[in-house]
C-alpha positions in Angstrom: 0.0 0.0 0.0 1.3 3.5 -1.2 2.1 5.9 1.7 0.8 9.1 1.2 2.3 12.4 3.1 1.0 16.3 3.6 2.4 18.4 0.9 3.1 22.1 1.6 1.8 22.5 -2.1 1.3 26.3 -2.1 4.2 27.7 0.2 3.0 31.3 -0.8 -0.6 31.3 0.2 0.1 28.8 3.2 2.7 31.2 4.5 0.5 33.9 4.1 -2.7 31.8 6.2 -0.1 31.0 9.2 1.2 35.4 9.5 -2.7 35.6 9.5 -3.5 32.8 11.7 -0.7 33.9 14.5 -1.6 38.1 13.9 -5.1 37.4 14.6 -4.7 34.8 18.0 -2.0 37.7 19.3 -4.5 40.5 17.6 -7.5 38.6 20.2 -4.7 39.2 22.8 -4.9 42.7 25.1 -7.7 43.8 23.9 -6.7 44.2 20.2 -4.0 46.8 21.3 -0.8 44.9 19.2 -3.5 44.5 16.4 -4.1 48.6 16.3 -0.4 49.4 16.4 0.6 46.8 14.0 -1.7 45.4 11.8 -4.7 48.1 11.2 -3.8 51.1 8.8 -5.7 54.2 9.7 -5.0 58.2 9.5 -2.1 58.5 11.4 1.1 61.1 11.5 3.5 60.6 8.6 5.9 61.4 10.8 5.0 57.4 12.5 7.4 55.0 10.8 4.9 53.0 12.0 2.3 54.4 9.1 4.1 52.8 6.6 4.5 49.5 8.0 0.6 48.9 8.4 0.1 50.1 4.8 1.5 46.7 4.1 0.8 44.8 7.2 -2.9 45.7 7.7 -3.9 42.7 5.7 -2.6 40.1 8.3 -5.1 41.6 11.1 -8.5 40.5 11.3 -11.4 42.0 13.7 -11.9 38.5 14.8 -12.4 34.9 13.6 -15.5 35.1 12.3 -13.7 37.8 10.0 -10.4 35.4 9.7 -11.8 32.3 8.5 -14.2 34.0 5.6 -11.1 35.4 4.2 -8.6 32.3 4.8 -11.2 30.0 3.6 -11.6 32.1 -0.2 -7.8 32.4 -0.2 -7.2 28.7 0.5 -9.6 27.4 -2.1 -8.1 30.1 -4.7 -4.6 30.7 -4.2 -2.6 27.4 -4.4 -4.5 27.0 -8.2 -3.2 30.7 -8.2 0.2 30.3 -7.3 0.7 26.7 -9.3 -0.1 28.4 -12.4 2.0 32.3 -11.8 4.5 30.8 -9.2 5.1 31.8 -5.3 7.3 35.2 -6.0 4.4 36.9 -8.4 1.3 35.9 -6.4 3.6 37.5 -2.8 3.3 40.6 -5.6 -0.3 40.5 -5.6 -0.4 40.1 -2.1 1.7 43.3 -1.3 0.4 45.4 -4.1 -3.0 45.0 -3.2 -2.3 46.0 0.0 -0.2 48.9 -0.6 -2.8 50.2 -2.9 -5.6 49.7 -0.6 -3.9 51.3 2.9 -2.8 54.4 0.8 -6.9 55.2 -0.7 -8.1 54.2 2.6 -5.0 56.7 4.5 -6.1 59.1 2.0 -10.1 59.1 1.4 -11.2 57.5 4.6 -9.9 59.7 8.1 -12.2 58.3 10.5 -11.9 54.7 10.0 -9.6 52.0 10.5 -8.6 49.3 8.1 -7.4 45.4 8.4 -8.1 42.0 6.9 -7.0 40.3 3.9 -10.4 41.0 2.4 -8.7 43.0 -1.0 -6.5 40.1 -1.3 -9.3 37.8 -1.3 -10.9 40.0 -4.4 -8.2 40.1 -6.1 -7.5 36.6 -6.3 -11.3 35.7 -7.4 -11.1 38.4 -10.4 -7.2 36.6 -11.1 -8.9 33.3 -11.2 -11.2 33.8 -13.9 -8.2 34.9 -16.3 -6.5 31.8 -16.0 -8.3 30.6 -19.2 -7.9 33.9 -21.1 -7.2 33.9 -24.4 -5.4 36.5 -26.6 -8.5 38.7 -28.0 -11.3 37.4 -26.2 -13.1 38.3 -22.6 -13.7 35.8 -20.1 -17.2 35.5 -19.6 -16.2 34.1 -16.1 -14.4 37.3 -15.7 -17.5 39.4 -16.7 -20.1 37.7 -14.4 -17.6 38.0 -11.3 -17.1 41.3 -11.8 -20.3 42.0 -12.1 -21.7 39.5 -9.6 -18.9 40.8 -6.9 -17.9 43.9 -7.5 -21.5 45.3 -8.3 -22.1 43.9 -5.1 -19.6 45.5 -3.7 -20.4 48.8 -5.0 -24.6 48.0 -3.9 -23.7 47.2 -1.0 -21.4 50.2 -0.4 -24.2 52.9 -1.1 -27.0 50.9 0.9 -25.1 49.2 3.9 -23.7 50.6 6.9 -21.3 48.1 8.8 -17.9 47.6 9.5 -17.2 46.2 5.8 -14.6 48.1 3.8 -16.2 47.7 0.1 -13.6 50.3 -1.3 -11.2 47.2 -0.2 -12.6 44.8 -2.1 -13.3 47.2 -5.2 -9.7 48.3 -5.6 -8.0 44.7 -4.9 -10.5 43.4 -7.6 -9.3 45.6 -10.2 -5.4 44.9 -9.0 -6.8 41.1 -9.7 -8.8 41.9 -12.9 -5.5 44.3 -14.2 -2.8 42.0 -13.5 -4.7 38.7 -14.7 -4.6 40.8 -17.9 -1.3 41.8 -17.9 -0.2 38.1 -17.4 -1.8 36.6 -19.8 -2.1 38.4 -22.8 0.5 37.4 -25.1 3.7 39.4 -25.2 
């Protein structure tokens, strides 16, 4: 009988899933004080080293599990078929430009609010995902009907729901998905 053993198949995203597994247990920790200084970005002096950090680190921190495990669970179905097909190094590329993107709009259009999660990461891998069939000249339908079924959503729900959700979040990391699943796969 064949042996079988645990691959870590999708060192990338897995990597990723542990930072945001251990942020958000020490997050819980304190009242969600090392979570605030660390891993939310928000309006704060640009004199703060500090302010530049959480522009990239803010995606780590979750609110709390409830908020951790619907973003872990997208990025765990999505990114290992992500990172087979673009490779570790490119989808980490995603990962960081989605989130610099993100903390600077929020730093810059949104004073009174804080932001974390890996929420804009999750978008952006579900508007990558339907370009991994793209061909030179033509449109994914997949990639039409998820932007409009998510991102329309998003946009709905921005104008008619008041919570905690950061839609702009999702918005922009979809179009750094829907961009850079273009740029990757139409021919050079």
């Amino acid at each position: 009988m064949k042996k079988f053993k645990i691959s870590f198949n999708a060192p990338a995203v897995l990597s990723f899933v542990m930072i945001c597994l251990l942020v958000t247990f020490i997050g819980n920790l304190n009242g969600g004080r090392i979570r605030e200084l660390m891993f939310m970005t928000y309006h704060s002096p640009l004199n703060d080293p500090f302010t530049y950090v959480r522009l990239f680190t803010h995606i780590f921190g979750h609110a709390d599990w409830q908020h951790f495990l619907g973003n872990i669970s997208y990025l765990l179905l999505l990114g290992p078929m992500l990172e087979e097909k673009y490779g570790s190094g490119k989808l980490i590329g995603v990962m960081a430009m989605t989130a610099l993107i993100t903390g600077v709009i929020h730093y810059l259009l949104f004073w009174n609010a804080a932001l974390c999660g890996a929420s804009g990461v999750v978008f952006a891998f579900i508007l990558l995902t339907s370009f991994t069939g793209f061909k030179e000249g033509e449109i994914p339908l997949t990639f039409i009907l998820v932007t409009i079924l998510f991102i329309g959503q998003q946009l709905i729900q921005s104008i008619t729901v008041q919570d905690n959700i950061s839609n702009m979040a999702h918005i922009i990391g979809g179009i750094v998905g829907g961009v850079v699943g273009y740029l990757w796969n139409k021919k050079k």
